[in-house]
C-alpha angles and dihedrals in degrees: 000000000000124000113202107211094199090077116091090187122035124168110173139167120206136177103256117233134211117273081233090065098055116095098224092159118123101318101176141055106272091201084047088115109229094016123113150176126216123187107202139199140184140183135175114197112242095246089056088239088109140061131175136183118187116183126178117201131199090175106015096224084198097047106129086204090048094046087046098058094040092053082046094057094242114145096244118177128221089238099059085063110046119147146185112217121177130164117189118175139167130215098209105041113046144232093323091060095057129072119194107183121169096181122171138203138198097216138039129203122205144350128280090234077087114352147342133198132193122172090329096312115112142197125192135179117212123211089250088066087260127146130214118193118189107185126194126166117153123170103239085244143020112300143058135011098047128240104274115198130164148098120241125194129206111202115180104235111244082187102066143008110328110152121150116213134169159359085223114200098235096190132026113263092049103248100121114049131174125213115194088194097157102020095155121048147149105227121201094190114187114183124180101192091058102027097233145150130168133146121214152110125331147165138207135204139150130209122197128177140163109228119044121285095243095058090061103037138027091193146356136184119207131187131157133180143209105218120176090259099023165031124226123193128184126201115180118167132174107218131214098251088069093257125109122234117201127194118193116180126176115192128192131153097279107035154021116217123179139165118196112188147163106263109210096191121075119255103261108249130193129185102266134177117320089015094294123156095231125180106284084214125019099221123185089197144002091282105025122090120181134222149209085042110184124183117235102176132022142194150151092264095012144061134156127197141195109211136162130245117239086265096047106259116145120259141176135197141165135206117215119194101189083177093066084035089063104049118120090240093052093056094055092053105049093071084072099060104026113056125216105224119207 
């Protein structure tokens, strides 16, 4: 599908299509210095107690080693920063029970039309549409982060709502772009370091784009949610030249409807955790705010929550600050927390 960006105001229907139909294999230059490709994955267990984000990079847009080179000048390739980051945590059983790992490589092997590898970690795409993920990030020696050990499968789900759409221009010269290509899944997650297993709902997209994040957009706010009949996914970006895009898209088995539009007011902010301006309501639509927020990672340019429609229904969304991210201290920081492998 092709976006036209000249448009302020676009309200579309389309025929949905299979996850299985949509081409999400490398769609960028992995020597285009600054550009990157993330396939990324969420589930939330069916009792509401776990949460799991699973996110693949050829060129890791929050790599402090990536971001270092570039701002050097260097002509550094999205191949030579790949990473694997994946944050698992669990509301009843405490710390143990979580793993948060942000692991980068400087090598990748494959293409997700059939398989990708970074460190030993995989991803592979069946012809179904299906998706097996094998994860495997262990520190060299005892300490922190934590060993992290499980398979996790994405399965499109032929029961409810499961149409693919994109990819979706998110500024306005078309170098960022969003594909949900899976945006409706049941998910049977096993994990061995933490001894873990849980089913539930999940979702799947990938963004690619040729230039870094942080030179299209200062913030964006993301949320998406699984209804009996639906699925409902918000993409509201403020955009560097001071205006605010937002993307509203309602999928059901018939059909994909969508409106993009120019959004005169500013995004509500309210002081969060670590300081961070965080969405003073987390909204799947223009009209839809979600509750029992409750707040699953945290950073100083990044949360994620898990929340609940009015009617119940599970839901998930994230805030990204790539001003804070960008920060000199924060820079400094990230090598802490994220490991540079080999």
């Amino acid at each position: 599908m092709s976006i036209s960006t000249a448009s302020i105001d676009q309200r579309e229907d389309h025929t949905p299509r299979a996850p299985s139909e949509v081409d999400e294999s490398l769609r960028i230059d992995a020597d285009r210095p600054g550009a990157y490709q993330w396939w990324y994955f969420d589930a939330t267990s069916d009792d509401g107690e776990h949460a799991l984000v699973v996110i693949f990079f050829v060129g890791s847009v929050f790599s402090p080693w990536y971001f270092e080179r570039l701002a050097r000048g260097e002509r550094a390739r999205p191949r030579e920063h790949c990473a694997v980051n994946v944050a698992l945590s669990s509301r009843r059983r405490g710390p143990l029970a979580s793993r948060w790992v942000f692991s980068e490589y400087g090598s990748f092997a494959g293409d997700v039309s059939s398989e990708l590898s970074i460190g030993r970690s995989r991803l592979r795409k069946e012809s179904s549409g299906a998706y097996e993920l094998w994860l495997d990030d262990a520190p060299p020696r005892f300490g922190l982060p934590l060993p992290l050990r499980g398979r996790v499968r994405f399965e499109p789900d032929g029961a409810s709502a499961t149409p693919s759409t994109g990819p979706f221009v998110l500024d306005r010269e078309g170098r960022h772009r969003w594909a949900p290509v899976a945006p409706r899944c049941r998910v049977d997650a096993s994990f061995t370091a933490p001894s873990m297993r849980f089913s539930g709902s999940g979702y799947h997209d990938v963004n690619h784009g040729d230039e870094p994040l942080g030179a299209a957009f200062s913030k964006w706010h993301w949320a998406r949610s699984h209804e009996p009949s639906r699925t409902r996914i918000r993409y509201d970006r403020a955009l560097r030249d001071g205006t605010r895009r937002v993307l509203d898209v309602e999928l059901t088995r018939e059909r994909v409807h969508f409106v993009h539009r120019d959004e005169p007011r500013p995004m509500e902010l309210a002081m969060g955790g670590w300081t961070l301006m965080e969405p003073a309501r987390l909204l799947v639509d223009a009209n839809t705010a979600l509750s029992d927020v409750h707040r699953v990672e945290s950073s100083p340019f990044y949360a994620r929550y898990t929340a609940r429609t009015p009617d119940g229904a599970p839901a998930v969304g994230e805030h990204l600050d790539l001003d804070r991210f960008s920060m000199a201290t924060m820079q400094k920081m990230l090598p802490f927390r994220a490991r540079r492998v080999g």
